[in-house]
N, C-alpha and C positions, 0 to 999 in steps of 0.2 A: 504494500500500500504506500502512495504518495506524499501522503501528505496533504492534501487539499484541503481538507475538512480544518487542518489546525490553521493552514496558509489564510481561509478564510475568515477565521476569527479572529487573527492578527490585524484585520481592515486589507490584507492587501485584496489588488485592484486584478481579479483572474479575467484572463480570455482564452475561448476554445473555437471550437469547431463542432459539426456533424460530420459524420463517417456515414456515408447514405449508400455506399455502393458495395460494403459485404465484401470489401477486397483486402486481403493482408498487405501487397503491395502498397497501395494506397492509404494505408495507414500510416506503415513504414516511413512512408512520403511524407505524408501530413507531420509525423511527430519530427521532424527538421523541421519545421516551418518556424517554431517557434512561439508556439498556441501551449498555453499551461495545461489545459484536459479538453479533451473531444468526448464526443457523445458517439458510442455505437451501438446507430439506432433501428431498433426491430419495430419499430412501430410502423414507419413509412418508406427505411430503406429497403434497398434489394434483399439484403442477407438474411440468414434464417440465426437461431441458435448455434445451428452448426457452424457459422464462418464465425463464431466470438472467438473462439479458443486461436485461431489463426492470429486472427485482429490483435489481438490481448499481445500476441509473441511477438508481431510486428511490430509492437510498440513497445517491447520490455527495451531498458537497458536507456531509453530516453529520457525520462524524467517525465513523462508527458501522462496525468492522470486517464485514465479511463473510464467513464460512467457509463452505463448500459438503459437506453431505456428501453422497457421491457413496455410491454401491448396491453398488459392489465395489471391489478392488484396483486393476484392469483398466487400465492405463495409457491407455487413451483415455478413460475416464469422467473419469480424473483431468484430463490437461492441459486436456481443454475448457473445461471451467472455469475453472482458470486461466489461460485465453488469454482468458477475457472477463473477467478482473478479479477474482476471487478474492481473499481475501487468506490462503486459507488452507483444507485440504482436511481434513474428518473422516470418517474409514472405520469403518464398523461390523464386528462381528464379527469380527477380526482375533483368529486365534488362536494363533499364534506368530510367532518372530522372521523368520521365511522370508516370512512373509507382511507383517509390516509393514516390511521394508526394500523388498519392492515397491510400496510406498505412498511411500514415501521417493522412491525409483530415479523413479516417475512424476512426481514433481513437481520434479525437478531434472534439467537439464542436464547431454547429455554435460561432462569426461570422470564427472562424480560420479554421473550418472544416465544416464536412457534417453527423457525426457523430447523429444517432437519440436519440430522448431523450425520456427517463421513469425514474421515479422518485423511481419507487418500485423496484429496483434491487437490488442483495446480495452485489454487490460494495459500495453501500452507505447505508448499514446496512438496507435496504428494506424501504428506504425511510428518513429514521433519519439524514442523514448526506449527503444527495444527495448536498445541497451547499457547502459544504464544499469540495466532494468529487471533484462536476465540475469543481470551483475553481484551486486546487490544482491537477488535472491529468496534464496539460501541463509539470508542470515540473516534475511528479514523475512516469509517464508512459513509458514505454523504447520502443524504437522503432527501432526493429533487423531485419536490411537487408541483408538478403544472396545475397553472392555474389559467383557465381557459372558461369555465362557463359563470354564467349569470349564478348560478345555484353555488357555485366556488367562491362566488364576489361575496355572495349573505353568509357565508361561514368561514369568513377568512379570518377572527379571533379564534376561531376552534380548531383551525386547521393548524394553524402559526401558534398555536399552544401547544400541539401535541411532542413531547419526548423526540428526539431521534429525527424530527423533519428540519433540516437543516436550511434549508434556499426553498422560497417559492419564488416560481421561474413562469415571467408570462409568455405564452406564446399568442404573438400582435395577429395572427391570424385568425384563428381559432376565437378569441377574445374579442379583436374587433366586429368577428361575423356575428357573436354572440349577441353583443351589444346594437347591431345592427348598421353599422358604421364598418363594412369590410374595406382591409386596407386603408384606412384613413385613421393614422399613429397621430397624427396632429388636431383628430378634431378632441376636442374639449372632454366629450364626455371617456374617453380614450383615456385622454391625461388623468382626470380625474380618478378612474378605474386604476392605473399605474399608483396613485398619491394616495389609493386607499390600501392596495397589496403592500406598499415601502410603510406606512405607520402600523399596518397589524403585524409588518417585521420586525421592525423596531421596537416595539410594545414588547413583545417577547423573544427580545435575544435573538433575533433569526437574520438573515439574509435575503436578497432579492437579485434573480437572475432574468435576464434578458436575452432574445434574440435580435439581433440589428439586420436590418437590412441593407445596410450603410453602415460602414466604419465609423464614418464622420459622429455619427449620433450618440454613439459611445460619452463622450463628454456633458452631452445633454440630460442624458438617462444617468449618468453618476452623479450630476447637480441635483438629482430626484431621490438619491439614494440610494442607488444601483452599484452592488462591485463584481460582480458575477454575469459574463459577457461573450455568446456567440455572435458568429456572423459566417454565413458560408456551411458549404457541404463539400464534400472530395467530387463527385459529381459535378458542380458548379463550377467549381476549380480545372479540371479539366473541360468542360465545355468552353469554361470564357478564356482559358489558353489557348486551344484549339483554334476558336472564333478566330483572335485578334491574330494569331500568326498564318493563318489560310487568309485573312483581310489584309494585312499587310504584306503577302505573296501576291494574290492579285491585284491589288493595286498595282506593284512593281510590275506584273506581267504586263498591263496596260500599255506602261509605260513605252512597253518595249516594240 
């Protein structure tokens, strides 16, 4: 494990990425880039379960955390993953407090959770380090709740109360469709929505993450109380490389 979970209580200022394409390569890739944790995401990318375990090795030895968001609550999407190495699980759509302490409950150990136990997992070096490893997940496993619907907006004290939920993390898509305002991060009732997630953070001890769409905004979203920061997918990243160097080949062909 990373360290993230402490990196974030210090106030420092993290930025990641999405892993959307299910490819160890590309992960490989991503963690040079210079992004503190990526997100490898089963929810809307390509990969399955099966390509974590790749992902996770393509990333060892970087420094680069790795979060897993898993598809649902479901205490077996969750530990999987963290029995291959995780360092931290994000759940979508969680719409109240009932629902993300089972987010919690799956990624910790009786007696505080319901989390299963195996001792021969790539988490704890296949077995070498499994006490160490049990020990020491309460405080260094990150626990990222999206906060996406209207029904998440009215219990965002009871979500931001629960144990173990570390970052709620908007996603402007999902959230703005909610609110009925799709893709428009700038209208009002938007901002507002953002300034009520950063004080139910604040209120109890937690954190607030963001997706950007733009780098640039990064700074705006931190004036709000944001330190927890994607932007981009491996996917996007090779498309808009792709793009700009076939655009800038034809151009020159024109020329010619």
């Amino acid at each position: 494990m990373n360290g993230i979970k402490k990196r974030l209580q210090k106030g420092e200022i993290l930025i990641g990425t999405f892993l959307s394409l299910g490819n160890a390569v590309a992960a490989e890739i991503i963690s040079g880039a210079g992004f503190d944790w990526v997100i490898i995401d089963l929810e809307h990318g390509l990969g399955t379960e099966g390509d974590v375990a790749n992902q996770l090795m393509g990333l060892k030895g970087s420094g680069v955390s790795a979060i897993v968001r898993v598809e649902s609550y479901q205490r077996q999407r969750i530990h999987k993953v963290l029995d291959m190495g995780a360092d931290g699980i994000m759940c979508p759509r969680i719409d109240n407090a009932e629902e993300a302490a089972l987010v919690v409950k799956a990624m910790q150990y009786s007696p505080a959770g319901i989390r299963g136990v195996a001792k021969m997992i790539r988490a704890a070096n296949y077995g070498e380090t499994f006490d160490q490893y049990r020990t020491n997940a309460p405080d260094e496993l990150l626990g990222v709740i999206q906060i996406e619907t209207i029904e998440s907006l009215n219990h965002l004290d009871e979500i931001a109360g629960i144990e173990g939920v570390d970052v709620l993390f908007i996603g402007p898509s999902d959230l703005s469709m909610a609110l009925g305002i799709f893709g428009q991060t700038g209208h009002p009732d938007f901002i507002a929505a953002v300034s009520r997630i950063t004080n139910a953070a604040v209120k109890a001890g937690k954190h607030v993450g963001i997706l950007l769409s733009d780098p640039a905004d990064l700074a705006r979203y931190y004036a709000m109380g944001i330190q927890f920061f994607a932007c981009g997918t491996d996917a996007g990243f090779l498309s808009k490389g792709a793009s700009q160097t076939a655009a800038a080949m034809i151009k020159t062909k024109a020329q010619l």
